[in-house]
Structure formats: structure tokens, C-alpha cells
C-alpha positions as CSV (number, residue, x, y, z in Angstrom):
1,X,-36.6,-53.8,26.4
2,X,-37.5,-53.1,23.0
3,X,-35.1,-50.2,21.3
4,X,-37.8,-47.6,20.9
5,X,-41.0,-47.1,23.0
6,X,-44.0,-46.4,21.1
7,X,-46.7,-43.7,23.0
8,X,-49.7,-42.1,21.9
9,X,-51.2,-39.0,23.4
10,X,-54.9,-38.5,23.1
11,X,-56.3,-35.2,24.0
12,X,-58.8,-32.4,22.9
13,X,-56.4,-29.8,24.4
14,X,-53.3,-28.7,22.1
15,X,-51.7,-27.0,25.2
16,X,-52.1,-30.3,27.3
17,X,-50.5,-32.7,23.9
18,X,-47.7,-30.2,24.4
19,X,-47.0,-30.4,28.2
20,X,-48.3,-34.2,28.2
21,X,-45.9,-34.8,25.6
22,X,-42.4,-32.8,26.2
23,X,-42.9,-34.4,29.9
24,X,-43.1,-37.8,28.8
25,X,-39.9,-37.5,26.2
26,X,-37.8,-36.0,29.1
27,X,-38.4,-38.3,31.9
28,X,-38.2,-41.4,29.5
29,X,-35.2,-40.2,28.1
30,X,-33.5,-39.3,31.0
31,X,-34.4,-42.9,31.4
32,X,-32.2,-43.9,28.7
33,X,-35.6,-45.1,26.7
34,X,-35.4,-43.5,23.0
35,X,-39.6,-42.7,22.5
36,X,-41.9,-41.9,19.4
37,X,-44.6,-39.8,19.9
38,X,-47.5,-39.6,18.0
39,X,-50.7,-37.0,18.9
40,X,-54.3,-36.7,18.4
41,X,-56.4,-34.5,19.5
42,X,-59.5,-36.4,17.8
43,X,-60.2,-40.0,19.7
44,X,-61.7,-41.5,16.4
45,X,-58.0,-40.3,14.7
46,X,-56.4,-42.1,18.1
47,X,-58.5,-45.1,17.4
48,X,-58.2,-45.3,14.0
49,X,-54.1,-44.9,14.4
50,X,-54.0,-47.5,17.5
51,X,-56.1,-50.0,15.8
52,X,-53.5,-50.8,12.8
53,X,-50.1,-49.5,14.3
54,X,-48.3,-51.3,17.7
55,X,-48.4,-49.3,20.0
56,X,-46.7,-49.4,24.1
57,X,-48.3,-46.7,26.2
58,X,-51.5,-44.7,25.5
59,X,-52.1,-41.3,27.7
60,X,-55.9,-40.9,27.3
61,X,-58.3,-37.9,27.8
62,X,-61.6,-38.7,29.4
63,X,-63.0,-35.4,28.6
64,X,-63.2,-35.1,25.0
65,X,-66.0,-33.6,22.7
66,X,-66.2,-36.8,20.5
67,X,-66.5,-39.3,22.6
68,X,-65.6,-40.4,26.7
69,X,-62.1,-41.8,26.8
70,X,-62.9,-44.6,29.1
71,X,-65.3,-45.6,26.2
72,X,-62.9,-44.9,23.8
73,X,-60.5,-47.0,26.1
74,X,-62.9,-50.1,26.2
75,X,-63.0,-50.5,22.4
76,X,-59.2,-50.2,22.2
77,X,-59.3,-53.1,24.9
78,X,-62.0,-54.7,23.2
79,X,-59.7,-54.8,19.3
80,X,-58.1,-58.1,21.5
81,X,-54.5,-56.9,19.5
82,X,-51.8,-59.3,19.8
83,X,-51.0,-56.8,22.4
84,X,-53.0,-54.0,23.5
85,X,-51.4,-50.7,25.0
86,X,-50.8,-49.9,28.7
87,X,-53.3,-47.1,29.0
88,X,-52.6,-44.0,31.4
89,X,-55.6,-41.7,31.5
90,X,-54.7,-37.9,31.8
91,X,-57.9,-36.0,33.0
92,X,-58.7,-32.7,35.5
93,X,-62.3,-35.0,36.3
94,X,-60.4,-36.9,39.6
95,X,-64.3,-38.4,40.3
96,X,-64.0,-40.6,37.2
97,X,-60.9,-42.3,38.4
98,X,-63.0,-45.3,39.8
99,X,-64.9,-45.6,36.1
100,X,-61.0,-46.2,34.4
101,X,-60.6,-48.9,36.3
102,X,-63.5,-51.3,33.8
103,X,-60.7,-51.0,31.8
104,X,-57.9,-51.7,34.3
105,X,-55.5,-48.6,33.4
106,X,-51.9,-48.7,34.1
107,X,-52.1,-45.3,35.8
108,X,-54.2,-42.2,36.3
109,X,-52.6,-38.7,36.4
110,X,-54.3,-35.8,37.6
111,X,-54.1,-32.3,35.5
112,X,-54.0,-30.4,38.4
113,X,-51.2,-32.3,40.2
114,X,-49.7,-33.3,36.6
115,X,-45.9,-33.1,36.9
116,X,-45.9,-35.5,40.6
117,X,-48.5,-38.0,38.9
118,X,-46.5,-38.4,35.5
119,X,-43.4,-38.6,37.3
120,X,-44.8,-41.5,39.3
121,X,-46.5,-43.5,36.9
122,X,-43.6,-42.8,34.5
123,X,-41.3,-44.3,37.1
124,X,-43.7,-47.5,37.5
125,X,-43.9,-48.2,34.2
126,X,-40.4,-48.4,33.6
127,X,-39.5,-50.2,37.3
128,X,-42.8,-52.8,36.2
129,X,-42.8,-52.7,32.6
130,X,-39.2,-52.5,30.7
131,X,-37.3,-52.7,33.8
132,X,-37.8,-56.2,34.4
133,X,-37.5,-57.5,30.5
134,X,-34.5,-56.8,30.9
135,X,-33.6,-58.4,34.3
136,X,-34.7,-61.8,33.5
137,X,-32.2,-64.0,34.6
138,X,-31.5,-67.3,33.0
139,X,-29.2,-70.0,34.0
140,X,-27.8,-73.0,32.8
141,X,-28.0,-76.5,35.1
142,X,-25.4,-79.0,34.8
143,X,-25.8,-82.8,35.9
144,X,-24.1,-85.9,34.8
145,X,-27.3,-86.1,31.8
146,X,-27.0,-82.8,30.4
147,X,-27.5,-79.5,30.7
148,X,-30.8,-77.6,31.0
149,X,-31.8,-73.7,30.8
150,X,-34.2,-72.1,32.6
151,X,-35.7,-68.8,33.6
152,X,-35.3,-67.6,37.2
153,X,-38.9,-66.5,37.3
154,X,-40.1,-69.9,36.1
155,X,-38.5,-71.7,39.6
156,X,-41.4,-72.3,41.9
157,X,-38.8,-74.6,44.4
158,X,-36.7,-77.1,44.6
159,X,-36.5,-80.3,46.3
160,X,-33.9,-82.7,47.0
161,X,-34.0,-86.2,47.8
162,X,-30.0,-87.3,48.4
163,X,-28.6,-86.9,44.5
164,X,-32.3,-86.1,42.6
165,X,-32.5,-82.4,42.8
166,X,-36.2,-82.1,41.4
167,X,-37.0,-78.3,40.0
168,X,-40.6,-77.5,40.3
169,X,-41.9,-75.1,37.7
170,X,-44.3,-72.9,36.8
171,X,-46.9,-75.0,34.5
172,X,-46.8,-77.5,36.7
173,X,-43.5,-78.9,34.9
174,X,-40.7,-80.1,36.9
175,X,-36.8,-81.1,35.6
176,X,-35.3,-83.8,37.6
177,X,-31.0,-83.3,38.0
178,X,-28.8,-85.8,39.1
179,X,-26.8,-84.1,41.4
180,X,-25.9,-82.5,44.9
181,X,-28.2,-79.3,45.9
182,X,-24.5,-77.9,46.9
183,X,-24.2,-77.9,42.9
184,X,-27.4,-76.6,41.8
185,X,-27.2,-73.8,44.3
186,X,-23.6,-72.8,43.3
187,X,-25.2,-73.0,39.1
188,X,-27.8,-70.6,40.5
């Protein structure tokens, strides 16, 4: 996980920035995730700020005076950034849920259910999103040629054939080990 999580809130209410944004700090940081937040309550600002800063996590608006967040959310998408920002859109209009997804959000919250739908996306994002960065598991497997390193999540399967262990892996690569499956699986 990286050491500090970048979020930007985007909304035309100063009251909502507020509640949007001491609720995000707290549940992050009780987390143990250190967070910068940076507001707008102006989507051209939000763009403007997204488009030349990294950003993580976006909480969006739809409603806004300026300009429709899911637009707004498309031509954030649309910047193709090395990385583009999970967006969460934060919005009191629940029958524009199904328009966020052209732009496959990571969540939706509600206004008027706000601190149960931030708590639960909050809780995804960190079990889906930093969570398992950190869990990657690598090992090291020894044979009598060497040893190689892999990534856990990169095993599709393994088969043996008497002393070949052959390690199918994602890409369609494979690592062939001289050695007894009793070894690889004790490596593992």
C-alpha cells in the first residue's frame, strides 16, 4: 500500500465536503491509512486538479450546477492517466445509480443513508484495493538448477510428472522444476 492515500471530494454543497470529508479521514484512519484531502466544490476546479495531480479515490457529486458528475466522471476516465481514480459517486438522486455505471464506479453512496453506504464502500476499498497489495505473497522455488521467484497469484496449477514439477502461469508461461511435488509444496 502506498504511505499516503490521495482522495478528492467533489461537491456543490460545503456542508456535504464537510461531512463527506471528516467521514472519510476517520474511517481510513482508524484504518491505519494516513489520507490527503483535497475539496472542490466546482467540477471544472476537480477536473482541472485531477487532470495534472495523482490521485486514488474520487467521491463525486452528480448534482452539480456546472456540469453532471457522471459526465464530469467520463472525461476523467476518458484523460486515459497512467492511472485513473477509483470513483465513488455521492448523490441524494438514487435513480441515477444505473447511469454511474458507463463509467464503472467503485461505489455509490446514498445521501440519505450516507454513514452505512461510506462505511461499506470504505470497507471494500480497503478489503479490494490496499488490502491485498499488501498480501501478495511471493515465494522462492528451489531445484537442483536454481532457484526461481514467483507471485502466489501468478500460479494457475501445477503438474507433476515423477521429478518435473511443471508451474503453469498466468500468460500462458510455465517454469519447469526438477524436483519432488513433496518439495514444491513444502516451498509453498
Amino acid at each position: 500500500m502506498e504511505d499516503l492515500l490521495k482522495v478528492v471530494i467533489c461537491d456543490d454543497e460545503k456542508t456535504a465536503i464537510s461531512i463527506i470529508s471528516a467521514s472519510v479521514e476517520a474511517l481510513l484512519v482508524s484504518r491505519g491509512i494516513q489520507v490527503e484531502v483535497n475539496t472542490f466544490t466546482s467540477i471544472k476546479k476537480c477536473y482541472s486538479y485531477v487532470k495534472s495531480n495523482p490521485i486514488d479515490l474520487l467521491f463525486l457529486d452528480i448534482a452539480m450546477p456546472e456540469a453532471d458528475g457522471i459526465t464530469a466522471a467520463q472525461k476523467i476516465v476518458s484523460l486515459k492517466l497512467e492511472t485513473h481514480p477509483d470513483i465513488i459517486f455521492v448523490s441524494s438522486n438514487q435513480n441515477r445509480v444505473f447511469d454511474s455505471f458507463q463509467v464503472q464506479p467503485f461505489g455509490f453512496v446514498r445521501k440519505d443513508n450516507f454513514m452505512q453506504d461510506i462505511t461499506n464502500v470504505l470497507k471494500r476499498y480497503v478489503d479490494t484495493k490496499l488490502t491485498r497489495k499488501e498480501e501478495i505473497k511471493q515465494f522462492e522455488l528451489r531445484d537442483g538448477k536454481g532457484v526461481s521467484v514467483l507471485n502466489a497469484a501468478s500460479v494457475i496449477y501445477i503438474e507433476s510428472y515423477r521429478n518435473i514439477q511443471t508451474v503453469f502461469l498466468t500468460e500462458n508461461k510455465s517454469i519447469k522444476l526438477h524436483s519432488t511435488m513433496d518439495n514444491v509444496t513444502q516451498q509453498v
